[in-house]
N, CA, C and O atoms as a GROMACS GRO file, in nm:
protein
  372
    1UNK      N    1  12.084  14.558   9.760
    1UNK     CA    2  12.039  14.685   9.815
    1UNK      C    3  12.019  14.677   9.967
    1UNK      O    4  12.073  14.755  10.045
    2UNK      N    5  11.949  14.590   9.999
    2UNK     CA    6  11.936  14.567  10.163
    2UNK      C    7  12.061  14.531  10.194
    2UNK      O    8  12.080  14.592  10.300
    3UNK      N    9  12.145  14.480  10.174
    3UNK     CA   10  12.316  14.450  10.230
    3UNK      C   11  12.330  14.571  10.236
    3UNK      O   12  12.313  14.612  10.350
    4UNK      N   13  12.363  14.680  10.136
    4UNK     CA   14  12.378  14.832  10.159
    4UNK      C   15  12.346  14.886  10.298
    4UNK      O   16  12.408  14.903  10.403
    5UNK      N   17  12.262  14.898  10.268
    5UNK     CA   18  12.127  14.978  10.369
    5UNK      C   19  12.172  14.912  10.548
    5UNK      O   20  12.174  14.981  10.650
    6UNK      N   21  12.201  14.778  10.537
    6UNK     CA   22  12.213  14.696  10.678
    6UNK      C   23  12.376  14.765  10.717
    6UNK      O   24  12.395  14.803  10.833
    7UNK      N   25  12.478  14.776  10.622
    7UNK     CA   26  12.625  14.786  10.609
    7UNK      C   27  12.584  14.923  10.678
    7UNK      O   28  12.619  14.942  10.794
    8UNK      N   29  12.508  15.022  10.606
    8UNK     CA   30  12.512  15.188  10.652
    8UNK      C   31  12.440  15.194  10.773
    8UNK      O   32  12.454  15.282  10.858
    9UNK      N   33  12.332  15.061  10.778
    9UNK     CA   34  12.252  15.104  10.918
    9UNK      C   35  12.413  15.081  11.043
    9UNK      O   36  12.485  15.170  11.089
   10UNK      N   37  12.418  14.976  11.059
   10UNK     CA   38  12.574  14.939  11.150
   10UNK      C   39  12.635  15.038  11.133
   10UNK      O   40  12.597  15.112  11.224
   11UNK      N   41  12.714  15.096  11.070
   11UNK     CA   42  12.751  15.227  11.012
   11UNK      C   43  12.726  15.366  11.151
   11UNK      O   44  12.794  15.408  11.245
   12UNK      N   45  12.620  15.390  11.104
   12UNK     CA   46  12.536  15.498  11.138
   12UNK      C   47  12.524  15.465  11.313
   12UNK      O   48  12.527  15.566  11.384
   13UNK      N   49  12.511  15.333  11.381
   13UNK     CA   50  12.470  15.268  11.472
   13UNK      C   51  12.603  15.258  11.561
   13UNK      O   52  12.589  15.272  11.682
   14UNK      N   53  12.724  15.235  11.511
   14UNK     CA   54  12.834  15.237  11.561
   14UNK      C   55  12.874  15.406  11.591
   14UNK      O   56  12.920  15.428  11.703
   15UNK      N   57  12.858  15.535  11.487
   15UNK     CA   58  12.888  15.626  11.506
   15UNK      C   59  12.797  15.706  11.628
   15UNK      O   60  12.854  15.786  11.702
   16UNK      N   61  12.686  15.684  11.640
   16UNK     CA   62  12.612  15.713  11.753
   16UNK      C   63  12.634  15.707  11.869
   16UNK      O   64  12.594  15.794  11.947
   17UNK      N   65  12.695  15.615  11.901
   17UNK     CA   66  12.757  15.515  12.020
   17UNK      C   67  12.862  15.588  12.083
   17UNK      O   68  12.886  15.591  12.204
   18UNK      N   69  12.933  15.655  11.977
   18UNK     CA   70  13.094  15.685  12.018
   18UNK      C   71  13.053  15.829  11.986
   18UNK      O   72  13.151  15.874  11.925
   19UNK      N   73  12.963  15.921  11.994
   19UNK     CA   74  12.914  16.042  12.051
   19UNK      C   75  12.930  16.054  12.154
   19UNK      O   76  12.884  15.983  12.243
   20UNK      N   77  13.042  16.209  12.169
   20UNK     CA   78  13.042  16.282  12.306
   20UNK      C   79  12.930  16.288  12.396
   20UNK      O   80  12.824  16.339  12.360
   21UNK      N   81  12.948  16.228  12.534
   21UNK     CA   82  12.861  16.315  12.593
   21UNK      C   83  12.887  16.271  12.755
   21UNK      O   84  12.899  16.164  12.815
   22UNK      N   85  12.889  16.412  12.789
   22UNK     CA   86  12.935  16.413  12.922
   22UNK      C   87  12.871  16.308  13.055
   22UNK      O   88  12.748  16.306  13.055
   23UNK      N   89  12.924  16.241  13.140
   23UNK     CA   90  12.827  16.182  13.246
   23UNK      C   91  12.785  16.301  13.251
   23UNK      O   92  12.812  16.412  13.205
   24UNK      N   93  12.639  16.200  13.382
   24UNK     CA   94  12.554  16.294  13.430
   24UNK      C   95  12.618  16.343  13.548
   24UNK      O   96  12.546  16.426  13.604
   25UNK      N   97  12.753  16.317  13.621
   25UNK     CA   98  12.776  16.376  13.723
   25UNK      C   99  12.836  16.540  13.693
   25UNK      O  100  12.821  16.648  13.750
   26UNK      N  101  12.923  16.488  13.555
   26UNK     CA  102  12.972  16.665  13.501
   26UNK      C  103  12.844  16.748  13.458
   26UNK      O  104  12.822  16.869  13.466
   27UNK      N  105  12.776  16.655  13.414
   27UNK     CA  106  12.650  16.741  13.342
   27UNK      C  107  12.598  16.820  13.459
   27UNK      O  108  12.609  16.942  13.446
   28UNK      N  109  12.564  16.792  13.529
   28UNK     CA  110  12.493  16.829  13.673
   28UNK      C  111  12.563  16.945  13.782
   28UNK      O  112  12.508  17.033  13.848
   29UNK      N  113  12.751  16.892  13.770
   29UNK     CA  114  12.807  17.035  13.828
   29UNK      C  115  12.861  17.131  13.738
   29UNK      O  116  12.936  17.215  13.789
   30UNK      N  117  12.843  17.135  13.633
   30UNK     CA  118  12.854  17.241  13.522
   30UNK      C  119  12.691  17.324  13.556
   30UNK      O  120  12.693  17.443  13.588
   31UNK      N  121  12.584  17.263  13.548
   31UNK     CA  122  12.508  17.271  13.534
   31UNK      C  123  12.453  17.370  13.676
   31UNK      O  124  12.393  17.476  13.654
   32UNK      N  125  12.465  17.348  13.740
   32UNK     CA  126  12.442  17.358  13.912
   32UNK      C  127  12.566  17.510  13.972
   32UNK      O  128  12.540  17.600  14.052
   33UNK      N  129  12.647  17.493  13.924
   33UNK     CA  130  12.740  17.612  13.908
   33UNK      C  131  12.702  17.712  13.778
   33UNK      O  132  12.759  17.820  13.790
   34UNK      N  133  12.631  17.703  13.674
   34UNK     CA  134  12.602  17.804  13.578
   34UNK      C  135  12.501  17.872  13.618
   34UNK      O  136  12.500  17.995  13.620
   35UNK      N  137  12.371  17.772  13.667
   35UNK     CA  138  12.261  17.820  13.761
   35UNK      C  139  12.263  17.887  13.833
   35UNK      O  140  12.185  17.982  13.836
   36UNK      N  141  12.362  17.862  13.931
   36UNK     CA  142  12.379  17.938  14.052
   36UNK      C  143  12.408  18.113  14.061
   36UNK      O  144  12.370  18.204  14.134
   37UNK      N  145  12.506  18.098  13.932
   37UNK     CA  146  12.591  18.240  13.896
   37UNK      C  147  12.509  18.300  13.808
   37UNK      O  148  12.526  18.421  13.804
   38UNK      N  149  12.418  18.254  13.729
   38UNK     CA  150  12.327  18.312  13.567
   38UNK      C  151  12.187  18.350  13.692
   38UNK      O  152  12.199  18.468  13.723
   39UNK      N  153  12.100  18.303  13.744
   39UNK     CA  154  11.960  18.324  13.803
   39UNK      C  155  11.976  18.456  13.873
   39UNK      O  156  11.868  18.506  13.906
   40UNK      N  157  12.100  18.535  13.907
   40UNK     CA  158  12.040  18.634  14.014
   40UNK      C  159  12.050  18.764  13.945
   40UNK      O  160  12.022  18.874  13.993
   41UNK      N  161  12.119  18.725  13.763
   41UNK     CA  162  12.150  18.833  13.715
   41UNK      C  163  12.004  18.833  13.593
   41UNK      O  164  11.943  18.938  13.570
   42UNK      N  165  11.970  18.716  13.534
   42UNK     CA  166  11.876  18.677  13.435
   42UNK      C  167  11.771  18.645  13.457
   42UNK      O  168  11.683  18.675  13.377
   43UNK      N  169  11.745  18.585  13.556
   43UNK     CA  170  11.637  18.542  13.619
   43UNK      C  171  11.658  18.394  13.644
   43UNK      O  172  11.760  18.344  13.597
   44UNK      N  173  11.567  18.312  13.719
   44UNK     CA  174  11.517  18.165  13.686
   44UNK      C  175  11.523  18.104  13.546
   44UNK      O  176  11.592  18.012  13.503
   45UNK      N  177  11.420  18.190  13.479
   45UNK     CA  178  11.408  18.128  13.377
   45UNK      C  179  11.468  18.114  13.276
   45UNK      O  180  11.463  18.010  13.211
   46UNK      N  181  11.524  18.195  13.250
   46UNK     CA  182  11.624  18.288  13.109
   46UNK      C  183  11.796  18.176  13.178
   46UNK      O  184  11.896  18.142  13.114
   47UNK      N  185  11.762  18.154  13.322
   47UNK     CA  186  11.904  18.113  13.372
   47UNK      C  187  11.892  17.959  13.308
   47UNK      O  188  11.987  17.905  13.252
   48UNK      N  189  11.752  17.891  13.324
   48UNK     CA  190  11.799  17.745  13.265
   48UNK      C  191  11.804  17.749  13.141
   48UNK      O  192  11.888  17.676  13.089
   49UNK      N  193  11.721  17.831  13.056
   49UNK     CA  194  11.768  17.848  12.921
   49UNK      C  195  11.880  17.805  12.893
   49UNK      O  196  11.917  17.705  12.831
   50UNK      N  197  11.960  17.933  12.973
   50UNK     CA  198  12.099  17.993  12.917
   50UNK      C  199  12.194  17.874  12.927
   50UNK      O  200  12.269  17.851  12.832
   51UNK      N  201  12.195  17.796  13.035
   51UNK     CA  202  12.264  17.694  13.079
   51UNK      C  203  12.210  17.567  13.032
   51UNK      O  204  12.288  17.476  13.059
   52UNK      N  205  12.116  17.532  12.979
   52UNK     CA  206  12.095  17.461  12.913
   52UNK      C  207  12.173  17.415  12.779
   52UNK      O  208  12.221  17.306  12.745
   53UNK      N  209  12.165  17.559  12.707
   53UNK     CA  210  12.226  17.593  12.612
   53UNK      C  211  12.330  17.565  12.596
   53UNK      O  212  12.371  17.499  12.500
   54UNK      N  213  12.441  17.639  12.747
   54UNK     CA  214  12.557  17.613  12.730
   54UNK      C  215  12.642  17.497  12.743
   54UNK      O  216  12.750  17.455  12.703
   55UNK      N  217  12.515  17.452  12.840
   55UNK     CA  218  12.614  17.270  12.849
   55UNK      C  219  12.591  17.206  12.719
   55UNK      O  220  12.692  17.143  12.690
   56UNK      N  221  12.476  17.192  12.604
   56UNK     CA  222  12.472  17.162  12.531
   56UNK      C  223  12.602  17.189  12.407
   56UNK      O  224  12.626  17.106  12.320
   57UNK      N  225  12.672  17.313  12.420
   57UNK     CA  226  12.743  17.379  12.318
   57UNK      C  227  12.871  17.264  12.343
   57UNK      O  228  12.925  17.181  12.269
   58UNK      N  229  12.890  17.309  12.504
   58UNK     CA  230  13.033  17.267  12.575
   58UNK      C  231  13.011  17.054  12.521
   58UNK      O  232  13.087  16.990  12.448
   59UNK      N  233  12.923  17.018  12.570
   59UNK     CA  234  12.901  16.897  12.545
   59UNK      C  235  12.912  16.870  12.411
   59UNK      O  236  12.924  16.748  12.393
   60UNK      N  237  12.913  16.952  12.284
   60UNK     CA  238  12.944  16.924  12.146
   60UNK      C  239  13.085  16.930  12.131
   60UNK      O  240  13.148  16.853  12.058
   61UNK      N  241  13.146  17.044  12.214
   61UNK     CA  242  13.322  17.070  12.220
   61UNK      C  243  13.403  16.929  12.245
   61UNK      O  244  13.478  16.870  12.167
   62UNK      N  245  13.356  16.887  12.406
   62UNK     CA  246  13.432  16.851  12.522
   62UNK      C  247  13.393  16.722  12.540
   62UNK      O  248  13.278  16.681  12.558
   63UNK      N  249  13.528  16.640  12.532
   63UNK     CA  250  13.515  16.571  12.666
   63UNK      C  251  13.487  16.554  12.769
   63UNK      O  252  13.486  16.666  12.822
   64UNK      N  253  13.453  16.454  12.867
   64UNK     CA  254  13.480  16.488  13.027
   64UNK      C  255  13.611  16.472  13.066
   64UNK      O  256  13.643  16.517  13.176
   65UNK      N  257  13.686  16.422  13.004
   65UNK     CA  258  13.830  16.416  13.041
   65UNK      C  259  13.875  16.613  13.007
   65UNK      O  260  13.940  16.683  13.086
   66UNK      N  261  13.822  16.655  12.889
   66UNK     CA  262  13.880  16.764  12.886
   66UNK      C  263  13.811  16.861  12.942
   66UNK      O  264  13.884  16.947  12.991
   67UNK      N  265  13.684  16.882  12.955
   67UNK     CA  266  13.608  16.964  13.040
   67UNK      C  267  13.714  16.960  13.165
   67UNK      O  268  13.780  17.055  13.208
   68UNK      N  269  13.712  16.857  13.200
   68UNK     CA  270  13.790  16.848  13.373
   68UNK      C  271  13.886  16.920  13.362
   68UNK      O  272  13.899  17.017  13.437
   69UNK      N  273  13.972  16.892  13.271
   69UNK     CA  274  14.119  16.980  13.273
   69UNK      C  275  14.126  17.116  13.250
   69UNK      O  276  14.206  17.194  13.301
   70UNK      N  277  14.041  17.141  13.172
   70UNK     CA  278  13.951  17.295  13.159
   70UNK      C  279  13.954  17.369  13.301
   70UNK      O  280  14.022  17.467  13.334
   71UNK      N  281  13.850  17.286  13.386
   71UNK     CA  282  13.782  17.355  13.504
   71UNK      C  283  13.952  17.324  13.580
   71UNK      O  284  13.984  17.392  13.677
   72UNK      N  285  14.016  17.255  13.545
   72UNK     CA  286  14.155  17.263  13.666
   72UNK      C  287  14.244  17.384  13.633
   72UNK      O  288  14.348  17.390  13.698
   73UNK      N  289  14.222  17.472  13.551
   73UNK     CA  290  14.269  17.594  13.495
   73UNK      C  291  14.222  17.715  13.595
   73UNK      O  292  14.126  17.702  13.671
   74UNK      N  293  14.303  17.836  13.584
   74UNK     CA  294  14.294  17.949  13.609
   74UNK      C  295  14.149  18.038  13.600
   74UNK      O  296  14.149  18.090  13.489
   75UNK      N  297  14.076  18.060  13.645
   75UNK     CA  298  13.891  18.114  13.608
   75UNK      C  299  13.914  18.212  13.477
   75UNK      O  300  13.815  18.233  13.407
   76UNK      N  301  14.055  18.278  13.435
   76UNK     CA  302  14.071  18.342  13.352
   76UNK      C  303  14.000  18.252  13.240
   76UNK      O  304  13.885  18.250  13.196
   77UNK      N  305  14.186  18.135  13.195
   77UNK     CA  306  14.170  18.056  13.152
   77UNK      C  307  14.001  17.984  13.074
   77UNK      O  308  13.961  17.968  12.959
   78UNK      N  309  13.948  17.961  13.208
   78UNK     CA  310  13.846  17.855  13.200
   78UNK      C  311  13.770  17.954  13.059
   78UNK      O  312  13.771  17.934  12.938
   79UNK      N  313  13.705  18.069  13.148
   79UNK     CA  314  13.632  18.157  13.101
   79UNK      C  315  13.639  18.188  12.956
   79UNK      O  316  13.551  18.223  12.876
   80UNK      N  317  13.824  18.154  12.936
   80UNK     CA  318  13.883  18.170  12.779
   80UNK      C  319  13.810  18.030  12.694
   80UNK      O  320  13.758  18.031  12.583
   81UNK      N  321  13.825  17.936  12.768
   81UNK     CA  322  13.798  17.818  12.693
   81UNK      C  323  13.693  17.806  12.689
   81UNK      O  324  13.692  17.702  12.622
   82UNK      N  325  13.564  17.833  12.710
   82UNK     CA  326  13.466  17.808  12.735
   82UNK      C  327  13.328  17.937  12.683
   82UNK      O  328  13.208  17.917  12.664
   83UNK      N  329  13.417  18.080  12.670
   83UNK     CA  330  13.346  18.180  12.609
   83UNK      C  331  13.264  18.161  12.477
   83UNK      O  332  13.205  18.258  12.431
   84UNK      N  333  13.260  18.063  12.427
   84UNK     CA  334  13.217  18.051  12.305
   84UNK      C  335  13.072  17.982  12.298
   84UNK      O  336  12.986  18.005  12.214
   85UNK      N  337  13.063  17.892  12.405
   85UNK     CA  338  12.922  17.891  12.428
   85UNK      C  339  12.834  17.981  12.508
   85UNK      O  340  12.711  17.992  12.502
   86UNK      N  341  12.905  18.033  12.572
   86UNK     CA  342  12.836  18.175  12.622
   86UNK      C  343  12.837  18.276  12.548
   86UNK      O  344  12.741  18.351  12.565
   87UNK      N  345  12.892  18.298  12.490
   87UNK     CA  346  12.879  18.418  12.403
   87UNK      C  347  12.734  18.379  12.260
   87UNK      O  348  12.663  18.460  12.199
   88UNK      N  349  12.739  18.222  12.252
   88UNK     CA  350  12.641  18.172  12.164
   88UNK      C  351  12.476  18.175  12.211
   88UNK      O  352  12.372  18.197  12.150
   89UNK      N  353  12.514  18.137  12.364
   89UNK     CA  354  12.375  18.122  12.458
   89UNK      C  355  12.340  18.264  12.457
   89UNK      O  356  12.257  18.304  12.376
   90UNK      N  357  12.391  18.340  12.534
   90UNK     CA  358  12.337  18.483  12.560
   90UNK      C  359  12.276  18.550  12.431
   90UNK      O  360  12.184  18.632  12.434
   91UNK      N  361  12.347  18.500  12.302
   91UNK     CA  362  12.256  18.590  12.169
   91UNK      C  363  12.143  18.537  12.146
   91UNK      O  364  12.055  18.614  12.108
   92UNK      N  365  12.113  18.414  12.159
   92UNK     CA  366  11.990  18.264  12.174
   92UNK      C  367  11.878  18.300  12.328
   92UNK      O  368  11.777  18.238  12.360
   93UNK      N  369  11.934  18.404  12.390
   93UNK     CA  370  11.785  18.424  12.501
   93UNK      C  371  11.704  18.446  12.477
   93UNK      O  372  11.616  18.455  12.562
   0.00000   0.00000   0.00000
């Protein structure tokens, strides 16, 4: 039973590891650019919410390899790829 349990802990311990998640340098200009554009329409507060939110969504999606290639797109584009955590955040204010 403990062999089990040790096999699933490693398991569980290895899959953790190899969870998405963006550096803190993307985290920060995703972050710093959502702020900037969300606070003058939502406020301060409702703006880190919102962006909180959304880097969290995007950070479940994305890579940083693919985030990047994302943001090297058209603002149409981007806006296309990326509407889905905004459209999730804004119902979550």
């Amino acid at each position: 039973m403990i062999k089990k349990f040790n096999i699933l802990l490693i398991f569980f311990l290895f899959l953790s590891s190899k969870s998405q998640s963006f550096s803190p340098e993307i985290e920060q200009q995703i972050y710093i650019g959502c702020y900037g554009s969300s606070k003058q329409y939502i406020g301060p507060e409702k703006a880190k919410s919102y962006c909180m939110c959304t880097l969290k969504k995007l950070n479940e999606k994305f890579t940083d390899d693919e985030i990047k290639e994302i943001f090297k797109q058209k603002p149409k584009d981007i806006m296309e790829a990326t509407k889905f955590a905004s459209l999730y955040c804004e119902k979550n204010l």
